[in-house]
Every structure is written in C-alpha cells, then in structure tokens.
C-alpha positions as CSV (number, residue, x, y, z in Angstrom):
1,X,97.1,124.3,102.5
2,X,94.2,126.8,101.6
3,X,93.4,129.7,103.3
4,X,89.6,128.5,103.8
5,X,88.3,126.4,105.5
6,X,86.3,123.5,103.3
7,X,82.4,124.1,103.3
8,X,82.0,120.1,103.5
9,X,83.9,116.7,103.0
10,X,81.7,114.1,101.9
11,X,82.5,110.8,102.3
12,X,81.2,108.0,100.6
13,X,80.5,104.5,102.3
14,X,77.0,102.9,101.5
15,X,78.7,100.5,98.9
16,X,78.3,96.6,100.3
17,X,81.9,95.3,99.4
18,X,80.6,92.1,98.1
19,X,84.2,91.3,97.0
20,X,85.4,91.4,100.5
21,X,83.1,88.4,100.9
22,X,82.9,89.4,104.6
23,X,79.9,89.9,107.0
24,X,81.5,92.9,108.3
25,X,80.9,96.2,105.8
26,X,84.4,96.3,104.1
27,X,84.8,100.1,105.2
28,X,85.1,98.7,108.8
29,X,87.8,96.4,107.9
30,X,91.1,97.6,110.2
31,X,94.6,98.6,108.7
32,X,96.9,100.1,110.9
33,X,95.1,100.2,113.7
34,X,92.1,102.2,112.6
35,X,89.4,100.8,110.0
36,X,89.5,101.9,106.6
37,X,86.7,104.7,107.5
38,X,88.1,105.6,110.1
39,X,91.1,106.7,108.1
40,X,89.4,109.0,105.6
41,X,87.4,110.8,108.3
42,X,90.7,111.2,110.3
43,X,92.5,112.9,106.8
44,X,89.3,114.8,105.8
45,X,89.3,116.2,109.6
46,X,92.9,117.7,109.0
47,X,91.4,120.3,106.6
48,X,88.9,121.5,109.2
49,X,85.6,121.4,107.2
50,X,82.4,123.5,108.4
51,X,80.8,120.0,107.9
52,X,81.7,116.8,107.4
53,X,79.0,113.8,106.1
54,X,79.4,109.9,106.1
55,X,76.9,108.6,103.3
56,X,75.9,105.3,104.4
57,X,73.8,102.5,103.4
58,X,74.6,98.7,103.2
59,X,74.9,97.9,107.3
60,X,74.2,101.3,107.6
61,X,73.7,101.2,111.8
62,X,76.5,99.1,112.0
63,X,78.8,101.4,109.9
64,X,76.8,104.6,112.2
65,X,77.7,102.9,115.5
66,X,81.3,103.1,114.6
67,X,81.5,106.7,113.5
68,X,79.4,107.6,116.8
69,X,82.7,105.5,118.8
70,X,85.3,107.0,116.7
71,X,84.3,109.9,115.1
72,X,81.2,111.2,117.3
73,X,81.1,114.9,115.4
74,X,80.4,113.3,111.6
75,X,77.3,113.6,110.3
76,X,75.6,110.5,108.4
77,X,73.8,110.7,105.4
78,X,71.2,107.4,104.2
79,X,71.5,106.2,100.5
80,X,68.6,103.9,100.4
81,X,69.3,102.0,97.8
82,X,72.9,102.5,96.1
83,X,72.2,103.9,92.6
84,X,75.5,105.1,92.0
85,X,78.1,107.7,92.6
86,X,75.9,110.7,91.9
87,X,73.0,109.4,93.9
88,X,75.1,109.3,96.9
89,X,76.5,112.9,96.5
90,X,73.1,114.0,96.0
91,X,71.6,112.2,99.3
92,X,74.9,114.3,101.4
93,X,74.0,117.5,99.8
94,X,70.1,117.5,100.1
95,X,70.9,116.3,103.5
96,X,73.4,118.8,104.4
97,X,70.6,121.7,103.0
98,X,68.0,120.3,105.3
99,X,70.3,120.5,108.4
100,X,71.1,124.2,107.0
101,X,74.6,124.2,105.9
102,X,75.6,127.0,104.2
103,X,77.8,125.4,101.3
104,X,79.1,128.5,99.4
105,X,83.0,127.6,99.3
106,X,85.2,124.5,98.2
107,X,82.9,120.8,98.7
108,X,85.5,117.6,99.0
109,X,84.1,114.3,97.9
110,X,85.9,111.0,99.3
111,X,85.7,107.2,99.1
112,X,85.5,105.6,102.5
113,X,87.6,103.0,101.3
114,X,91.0,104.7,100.7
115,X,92.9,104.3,103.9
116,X,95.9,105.7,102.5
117,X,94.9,109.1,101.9
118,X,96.5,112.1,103.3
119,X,95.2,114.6,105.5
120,X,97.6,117.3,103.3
121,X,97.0,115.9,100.0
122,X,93.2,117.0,100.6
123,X,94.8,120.2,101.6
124,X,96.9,120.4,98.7
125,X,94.2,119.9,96.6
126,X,91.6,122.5,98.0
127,X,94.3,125.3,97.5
128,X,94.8,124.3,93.8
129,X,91.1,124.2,93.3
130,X,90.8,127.5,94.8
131,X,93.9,128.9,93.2
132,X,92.6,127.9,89.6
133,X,89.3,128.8,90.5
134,X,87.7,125.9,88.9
135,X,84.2,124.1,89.3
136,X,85.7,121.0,89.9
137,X,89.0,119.7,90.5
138,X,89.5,115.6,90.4
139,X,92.3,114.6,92.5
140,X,94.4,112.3,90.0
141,X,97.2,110.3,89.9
142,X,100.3,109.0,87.8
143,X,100.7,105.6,87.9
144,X,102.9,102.5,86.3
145,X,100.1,100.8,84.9
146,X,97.1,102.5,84.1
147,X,94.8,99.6,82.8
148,X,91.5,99.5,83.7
149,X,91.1,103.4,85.1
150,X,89.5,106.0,83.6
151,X,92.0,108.8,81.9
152,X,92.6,112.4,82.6
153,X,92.1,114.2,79.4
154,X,93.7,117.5,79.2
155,X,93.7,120.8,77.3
156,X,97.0,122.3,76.1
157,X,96.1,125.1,79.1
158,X,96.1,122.2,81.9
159,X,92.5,122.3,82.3
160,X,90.7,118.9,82.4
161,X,88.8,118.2,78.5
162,X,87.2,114.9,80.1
163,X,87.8,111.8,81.4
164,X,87.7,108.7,79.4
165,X,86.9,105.7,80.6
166,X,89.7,102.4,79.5
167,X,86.9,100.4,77.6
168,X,86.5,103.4,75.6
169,X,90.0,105.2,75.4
170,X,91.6,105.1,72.3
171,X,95.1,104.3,71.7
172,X,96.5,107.0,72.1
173,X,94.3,107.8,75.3
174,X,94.9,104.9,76.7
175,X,98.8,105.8,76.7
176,X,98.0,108.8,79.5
177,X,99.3,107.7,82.8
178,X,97.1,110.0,84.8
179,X,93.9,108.3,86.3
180,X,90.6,109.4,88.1
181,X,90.4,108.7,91.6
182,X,87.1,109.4,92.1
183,X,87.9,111.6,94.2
184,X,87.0,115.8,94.1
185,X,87.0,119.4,95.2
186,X,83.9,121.2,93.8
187,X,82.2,124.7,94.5
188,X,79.8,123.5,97.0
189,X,77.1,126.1,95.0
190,X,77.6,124.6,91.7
191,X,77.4,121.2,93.4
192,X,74.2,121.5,94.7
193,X,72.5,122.4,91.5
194,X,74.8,120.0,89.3
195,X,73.8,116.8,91.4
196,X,70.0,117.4,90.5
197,X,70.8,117.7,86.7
198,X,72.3,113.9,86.8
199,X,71.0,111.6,84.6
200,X,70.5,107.7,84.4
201,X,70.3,107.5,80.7
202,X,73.0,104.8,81.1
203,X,73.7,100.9,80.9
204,X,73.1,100.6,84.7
205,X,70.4,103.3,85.2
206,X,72.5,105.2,88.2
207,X,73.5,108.3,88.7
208,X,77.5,108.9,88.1
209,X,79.3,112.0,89.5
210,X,81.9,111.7,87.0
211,X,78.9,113.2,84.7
212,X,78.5,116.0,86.5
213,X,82.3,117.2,85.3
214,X,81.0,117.4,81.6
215,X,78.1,119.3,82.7
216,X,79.8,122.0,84.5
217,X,82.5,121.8,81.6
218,X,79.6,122.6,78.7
219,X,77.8,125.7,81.1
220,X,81.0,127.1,80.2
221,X,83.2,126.3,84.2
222,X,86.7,124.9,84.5
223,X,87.7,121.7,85.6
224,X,91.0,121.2,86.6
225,X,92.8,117.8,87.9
226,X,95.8,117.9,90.6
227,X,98.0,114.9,90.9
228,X,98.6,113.5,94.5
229,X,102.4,113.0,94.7
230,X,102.1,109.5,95.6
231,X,99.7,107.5,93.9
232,X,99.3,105.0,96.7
233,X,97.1,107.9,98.9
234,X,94.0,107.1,95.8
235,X,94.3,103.5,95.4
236,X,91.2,101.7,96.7
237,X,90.4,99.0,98.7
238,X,88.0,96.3,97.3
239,X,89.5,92.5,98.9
240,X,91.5,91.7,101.3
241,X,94.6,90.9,98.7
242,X,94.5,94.5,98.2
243,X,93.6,95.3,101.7
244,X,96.8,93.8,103.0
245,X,98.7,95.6,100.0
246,X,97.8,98.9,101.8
247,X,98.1,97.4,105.7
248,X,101.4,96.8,104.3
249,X,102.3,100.1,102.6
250,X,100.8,101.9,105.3
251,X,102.8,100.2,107.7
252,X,105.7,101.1,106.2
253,X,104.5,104.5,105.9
254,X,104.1,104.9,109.6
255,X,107.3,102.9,110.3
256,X,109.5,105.1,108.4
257,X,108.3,108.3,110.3
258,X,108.9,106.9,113.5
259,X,112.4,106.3,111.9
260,X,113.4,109.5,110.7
261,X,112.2,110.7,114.1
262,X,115.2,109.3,115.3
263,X,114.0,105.9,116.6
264,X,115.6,102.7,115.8
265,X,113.5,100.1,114.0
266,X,116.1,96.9,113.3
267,X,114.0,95.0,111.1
268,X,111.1,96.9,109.6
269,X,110.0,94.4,107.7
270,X,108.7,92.4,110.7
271,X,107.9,95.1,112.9
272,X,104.0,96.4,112.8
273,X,103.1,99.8,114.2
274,X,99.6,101.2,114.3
275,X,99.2,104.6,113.1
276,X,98.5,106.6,116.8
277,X,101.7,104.3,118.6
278,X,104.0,107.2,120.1
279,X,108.1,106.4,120.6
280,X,110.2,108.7,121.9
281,X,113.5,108.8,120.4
282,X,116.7,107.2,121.0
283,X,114.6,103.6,121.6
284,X,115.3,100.6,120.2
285,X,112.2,98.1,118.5
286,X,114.0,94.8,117.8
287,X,112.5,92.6,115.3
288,X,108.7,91.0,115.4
289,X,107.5,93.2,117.6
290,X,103.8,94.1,117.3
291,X,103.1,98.2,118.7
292,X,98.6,98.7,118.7
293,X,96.3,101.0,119.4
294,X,97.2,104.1,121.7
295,X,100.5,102.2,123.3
296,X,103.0,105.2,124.0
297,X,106.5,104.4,124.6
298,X,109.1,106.9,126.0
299,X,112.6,107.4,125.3
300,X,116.1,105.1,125.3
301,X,113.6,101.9,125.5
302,X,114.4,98.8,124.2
303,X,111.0,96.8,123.0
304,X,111.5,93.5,121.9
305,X,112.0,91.0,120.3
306,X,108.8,89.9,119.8
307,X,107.1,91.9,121.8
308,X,103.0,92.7,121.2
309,X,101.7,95.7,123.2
310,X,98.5,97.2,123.3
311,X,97.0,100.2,124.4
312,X,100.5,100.2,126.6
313,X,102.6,102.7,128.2
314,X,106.0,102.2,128.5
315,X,108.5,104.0,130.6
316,X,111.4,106.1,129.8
317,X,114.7,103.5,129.5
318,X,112.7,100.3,130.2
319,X,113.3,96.7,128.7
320,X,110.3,95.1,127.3
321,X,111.5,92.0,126.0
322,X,109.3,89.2,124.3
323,X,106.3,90.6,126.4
324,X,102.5,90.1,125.3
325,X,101.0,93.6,127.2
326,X,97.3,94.7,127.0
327,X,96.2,98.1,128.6
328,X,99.4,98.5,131.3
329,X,101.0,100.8,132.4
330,X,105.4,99.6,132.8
331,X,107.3,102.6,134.3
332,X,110.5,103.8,133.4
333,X,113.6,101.9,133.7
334,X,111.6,98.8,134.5
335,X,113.0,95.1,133.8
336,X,109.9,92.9,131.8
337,X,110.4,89.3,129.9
338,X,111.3,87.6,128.4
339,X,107.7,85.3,127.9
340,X,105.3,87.8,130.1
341,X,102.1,88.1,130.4
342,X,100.8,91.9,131.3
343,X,96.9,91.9,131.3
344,X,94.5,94.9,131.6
345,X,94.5,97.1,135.0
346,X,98.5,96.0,135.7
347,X,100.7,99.1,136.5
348,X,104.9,98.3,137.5
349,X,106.0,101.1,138.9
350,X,110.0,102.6,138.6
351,X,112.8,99.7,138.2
352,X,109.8,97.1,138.6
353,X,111.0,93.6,137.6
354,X,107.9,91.3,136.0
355,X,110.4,88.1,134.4
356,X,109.9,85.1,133.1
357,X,106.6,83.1,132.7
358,X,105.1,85.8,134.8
359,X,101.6,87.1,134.1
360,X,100.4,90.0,136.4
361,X,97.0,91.3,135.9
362,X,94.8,94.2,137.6
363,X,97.2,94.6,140.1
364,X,100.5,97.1,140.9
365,X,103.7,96.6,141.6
366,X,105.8,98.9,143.6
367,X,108.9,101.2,143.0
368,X,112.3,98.3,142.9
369,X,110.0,95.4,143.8
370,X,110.9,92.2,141.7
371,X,108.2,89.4,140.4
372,X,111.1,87.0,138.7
373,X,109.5,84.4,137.8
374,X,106.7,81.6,136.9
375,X,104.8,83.3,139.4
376,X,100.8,84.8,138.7
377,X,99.4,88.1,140.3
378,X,95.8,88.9,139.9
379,X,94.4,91.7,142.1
380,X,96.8,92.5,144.6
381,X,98.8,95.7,145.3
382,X,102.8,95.2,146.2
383,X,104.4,97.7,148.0
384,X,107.9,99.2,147.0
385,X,111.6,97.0,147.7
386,X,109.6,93.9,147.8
387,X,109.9,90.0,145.9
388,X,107.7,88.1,145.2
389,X,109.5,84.5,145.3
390,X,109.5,82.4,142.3
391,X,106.1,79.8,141.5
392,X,104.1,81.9,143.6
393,X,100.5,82.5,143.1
394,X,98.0,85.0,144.6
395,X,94.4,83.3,144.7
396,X,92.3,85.9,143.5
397,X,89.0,83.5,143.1
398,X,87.2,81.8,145.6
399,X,84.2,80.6,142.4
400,X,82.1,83.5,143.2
401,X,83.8,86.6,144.0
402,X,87.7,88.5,143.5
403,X,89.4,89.7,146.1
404,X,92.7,91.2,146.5
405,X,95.6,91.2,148.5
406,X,98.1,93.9,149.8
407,X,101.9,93.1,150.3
408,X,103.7,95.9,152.3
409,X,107.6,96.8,151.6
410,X,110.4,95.5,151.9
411,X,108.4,92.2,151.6
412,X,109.9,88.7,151.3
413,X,107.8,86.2,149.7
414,X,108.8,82.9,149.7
415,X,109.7,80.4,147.0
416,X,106.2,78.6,145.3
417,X,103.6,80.1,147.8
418,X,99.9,80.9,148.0
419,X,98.9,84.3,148.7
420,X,94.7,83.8,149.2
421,X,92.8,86.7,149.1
422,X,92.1,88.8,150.8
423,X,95.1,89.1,152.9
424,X,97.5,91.5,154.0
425,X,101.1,91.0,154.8
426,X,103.0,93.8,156.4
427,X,106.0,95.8,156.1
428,X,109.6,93.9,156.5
429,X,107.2,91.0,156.9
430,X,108.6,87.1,155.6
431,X,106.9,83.7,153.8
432,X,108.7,80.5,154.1
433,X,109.3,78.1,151.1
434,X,105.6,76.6,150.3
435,X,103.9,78.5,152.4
436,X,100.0,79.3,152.3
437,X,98.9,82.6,153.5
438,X,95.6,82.3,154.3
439,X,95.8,85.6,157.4
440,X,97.3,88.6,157.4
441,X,101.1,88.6,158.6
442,X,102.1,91.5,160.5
443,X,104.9,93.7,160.1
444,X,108.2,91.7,160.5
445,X,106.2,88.4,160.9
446,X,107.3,85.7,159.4
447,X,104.5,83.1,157.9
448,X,105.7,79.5,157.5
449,X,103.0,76.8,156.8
450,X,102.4,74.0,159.2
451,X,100.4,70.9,158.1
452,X,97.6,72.6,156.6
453,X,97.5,75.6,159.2
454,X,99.8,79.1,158.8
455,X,102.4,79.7,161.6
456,X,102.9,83.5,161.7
457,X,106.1,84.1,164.2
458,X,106.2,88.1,165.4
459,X,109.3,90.2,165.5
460,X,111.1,87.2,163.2
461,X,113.3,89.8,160.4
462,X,113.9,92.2,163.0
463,X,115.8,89.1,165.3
464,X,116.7,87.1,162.2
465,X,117.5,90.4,159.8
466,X,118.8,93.0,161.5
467,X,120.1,95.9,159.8
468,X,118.1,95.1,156.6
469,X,115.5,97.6,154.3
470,X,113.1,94.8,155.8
471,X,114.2,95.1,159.2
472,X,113.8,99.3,159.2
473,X,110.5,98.7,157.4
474,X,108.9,96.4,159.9
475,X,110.4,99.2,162.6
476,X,108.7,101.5,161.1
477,X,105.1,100.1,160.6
478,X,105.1,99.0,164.3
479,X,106.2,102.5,165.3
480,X,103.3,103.2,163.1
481,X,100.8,101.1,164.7
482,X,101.8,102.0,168.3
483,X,100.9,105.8,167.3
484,X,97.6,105.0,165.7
485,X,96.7,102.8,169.1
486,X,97.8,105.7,170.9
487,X,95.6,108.3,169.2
C-alpha cells in the first residue's frame, strides 16, 4: 500500500447500460449483496482518499439516492450529456476545483461497473505509481484471450509507449496479452490541466481519457502500466450474462475466505454468501443455503440445508435447518426447522425451539421455551420454560388494529388453540386441547373452552402438578401478586 493517502478516486457511472436492457441503471444492479457501485465505492474507500466523486448522469437521482443510502460521504459529479470517457473525468475534476480540493498527489480513476475490484489492488497500484513516479499509471491486466481490448505497448525500460486499440493492432501487437482496463492512477496536477487539452477530433466527436496518456507521454512524463494479479478484479460488467459471470466469481471469492477462515462450506457450489455475511469458525453451511445482507452467524453452527437468512443473527452452536429468516435475531444453541418461517421483529432467545411449519413473526420467545410445530406467532412475547402446543395460533388481527399477547413461564399451551389478542396468561398457567383464550388466565389457572365461552379454573397446576417448574412458577407469581396488593 502507499504511504499517501490518494488526493481523489473518481468513479465513473453516468453511462446508461443500454445492453442491460433494464429500467434500472445497470450500476445499481446487485451482486453479492451490494450493487455493482456500491462495490467500487466500497474498494476505492479502502485506500482512504481526501475525496472521493461519483460521476453520474443517465438516472442520475436515482443512481444519487443510492450513494446517499449506502455511501452518504461520496460526492457526485453531473455529466450532462455522456460525451465520453474524458468528458466525464473532466466534469469530476472541475467539480472537485469548485468545491476546493486541493489535488496535488496521486488521482484514481474507476468504472462503476467493475464489482470485482479490490480495495488493495487500488492500493497496489497507487504505490507503484508513486514509486515510478509516473504521470499516469493504467491498471492492466494479463489475460487468456485478449481479443477485442486495447493493448499495453511497452518500452524495453517497462514504461508504457501507448496503447493500441484491437481494430488497429498489428499482428504482432495484437499477440500482447496485457490489456487496458480503463482504469488509472494519475498526478492529480497534471490531471487537471491534461483533461482541458482533450480533443474530439475523432469518429464519435467525445472526449477519450485514453488520449490524455499520449499527451502527457509527448510533454516529455512517464506512463507506466501495473498488472492486477487477477484479471477478474478489471473485467466489466455490461449484461446480465456477464453480470452473473461475476455474481458467480465473486461468490466464490467470498466463499473461499470464509473457508480458509476455518468454516465449513460442504457444497460451495450451491451455497451463496453476500460479501458483509460474518461466520464464526468451526460452523457447518450444508448445501443450498442462501446467507444475505448483514446476517452474522457465530461459532459451531450448523445452517442448513437450504436454509435462506437475511439480515439474521444467529447464535453460537445453534441449528438452523431448512429455515427461510428475515431480520431475527436466533440465540445460541437454539433448535429451528426444518420448513420455518422467521419474519422481521422475531427474537428466540437461548435453547429456543421454533420447528416445523412454524412461522413466528415480531414476537420473542423465551430462554428453553419450545414452539414445535404447525403453530403461528405474531406479536406476542413468551416467557422462559414455556410450549406452545402444536396447531396453535395467536390472533394478532381483529381487521383494524394488532395487538399482542404475553405468555408467562413455565406455560403450557394446549394442543391447536387460539390465543386472541390481547391477552395475558400467567406463570405455571395451563390451556386445554382446543381451547380459545379470549381472557387473561392467571397464574396456575387452567383455561379449557366450554361451548363458545373460556372456563379458567384457579389453583389447577398447583393441585394437578405439583412439584413441577409450572407449579413453582405459579407459586411464585401469586406470592408476587399478594406483595404488590399489599404495598
């Protein structure tokens, strides 16, 4: 990495993307997790730049609104109309000059639509820049197949003579591996003059930065070329063949880190993982499992099969097994699938069970309480050492407004019953088989449904379950009670 910080990075993102053939600008397009913008301004931030510049123009407050949600501290620059290359470097640095930026050091210019691209290959290739002390370095590349690129011509010293474009290489050019990613270091001084001496004395009438290398080469400056050491990192985006091309090299990217960080991945190939997923080691992803956004997952897990989390924390030594789970929290050594449903606001606390066919949404779960099975909870808070008896429901909707429901510990809900909010049911407290709770049950009660009315019967665990955590709960929340009426 070099010593100095960059002046600028530049990134350039006005183009339209007509080949994406897509309403949405094809710099927004996601891979891994982040879109294709987002990626670059996430590498380029990495070498700490005084300044850093988006240069937008096709969808421009659409691309704007994003870098505001993802990347509030960029600065945008407004290509009107998109008159190549040079144009656009020119709109960042006469922009950059009017908000005062002092750009006496080492200038990066980017493509916006390189997701690949390495935080320390721009690193690498500001130190060589600086260490050659050259105009302009172009970040290169050596690659299998070089048809179509433009070629790195060099001198016998290294330096860069030119670069050739493929219609107009000759044989022998068109043998050189190394290609032009469009991509640069520059001295930011020399930049800002160089990008007003651009012409457009050319079959499209635009301005190409690419010229502004055989200008600084004939005042006499060095231009130098570094090769990034994996020519993936330059390769563009420009359809969504090649877009999944690089979801797909970038997943195994990201995969294989996680990896060599000493978790186990059993079937890469069908296991996705977006670039800001933590794991901690010793876990286990089995195959087709689907890890998004900022889901963190702790150590000696086992996720999967098939399991699709987002934005999901997972405990230390929990199962997670065939589990779709959206913004919840599942604590550590917890018990969930297979075929569950975890919606936002849900949080299972320590050795939580959530099984089968169960969907749980804004609501918590309690330290050791068990939801088995084919049974929905929507807004409702379950105390700790409690079950929740298989086909129940809680009734969270009454057509105009949510409400929730509290279940104490040590609870004992009944087989297929109907919990309708809001309603409380105490500690130790029972449900028969079918029941509907429609009133709170107090502590030890036990609620049994009778035609279409509720039967709550006091004191029933303590007489019918002595000696149980139920039992000592209900004890202990009428002990409770008696001390609050006292006071």
């Amino acid at each position: 990495m070099s010593v100095n910080r960059p002046a600028a990075v530049i990134v350039l993102a006005a183009g339209e993307g007509t080949r994406m053939k897509s309403k949405l600008p094809k710099v927004l397009h996601e891979i891994g997790g982040r879109s294709m913008l987002g990626h670059v301004v996430a590498a380029a931030r990495e070498v700490e730049p005084r300044h850093s510049v988006v240069v937008v123009g096709h969808a421009r407050e659409q691309v704007r609104a994003h870098l505001a949600e993802v990347a509030p501290g960029v600065d945008t620059a407004v290509q009107e109309e998109q008159n190549g290359t040079g144009h656009a470097v020119r709109m960042a640095v006469e922009h950059l000059a009017d908000a005062g930026a002092d750009l006496s050091g080492t200038v990066v210019l980017t493509c916006g639509d390189t997701p690949l691209l390495r935080g320390d290959t721009l690193g690498e290739l500001v130190a060589s820049h600086e260490n050659e002390g050259n105009a302009v370095t172009v970040l290169s590349a050596r690659v299998p197949d070089a048809h179509g690129y433009g070629r790195i011509v060099r001198e016998a010293d290294g330096s860069v003579a030119g670069i050739v474009e493929h219609s107009d290489a000759s044989e022998t050019e068109r043998a050189i591996d190394e290609i032009n990613s469009g991509m640069y270091a520059f001295d930011g001084s020399l930049l800002a003059k160089v990008v007003q001496r651009l012409s457009t004395d050319n079959a499209k009438g635009e301005e190409y930065i690419t010229d502004a290398l055989s200008i600084l080469r004939g005042d006499g400056h060095r231009v130098g070329a570094w090769a990034a050491g994996d020519r993936h990192e330059v390769q563009g985006v420009n359809d969504r063949v090649q877009l999944a091309e690089a979801r797909r090299l970038l997943n195994n990217r990201v995969v294989e880190q996680h990896m060599r960080s000493g978790v186990t991945v059993v079937d890469p190939a069908t296991t996705w993982v977006d670039v800001q997923v933590r794991i901690g080691a010793d876990t286990v992803i089995e195959p087709g499992c689907r890890l998004m956004g900022t889901t963190a997952i702790g150590e000696d897990a086992l996720v999967g099969p098939r399991a699709v989390l987002t934005d999901t924390t997972v405990g230390d030594g929990a199962e997670v097994r065939e589990t779709t789970a959206e913004r919840a929290e599942i604590g550590p050594g917890a018990d969930v699938g297979p075929y569950t449903y975890l919606r936002p606001g849900t949080s299972l606390a320590e050795r939580t069970k959530a099984g089968a066919f169960v969907e749980v949404k804004n609501s918590t779960v309690g330290t050791g309480s068990k939801v088995p099975h084919l049974t929905y909870v929507g807004d409702a808070d379950i105390g700790v050492s409690s079950n929740i008896g298989c086909s129940s429901v809680f009734v969270n909707y009454d057509g105009v407004n949510k409400s929730r429901s509290t279940i104490g510990d040590h609870v004992r809900i009944g087989s297929d019953n109907t919990i309708v909010a809001p309603v409380q049911v105490g500690d130790g407290a029972y449900s028969g088989a079918g029941s509907v709770v429609r009133e709170d049950v107090p502590p030890g009660a036990l609620a049994v449904s009778e035609g279409h009315r509720q039967r709550t019967i006091d004191g029933w665990t303590q007489r019918k379950r002595p000696g149980t955590a139920a039992a000592e709960a209900a004890d202990n929340a009428e002990r409770r009670r008696a001390d609050d009426n006292q006071q």
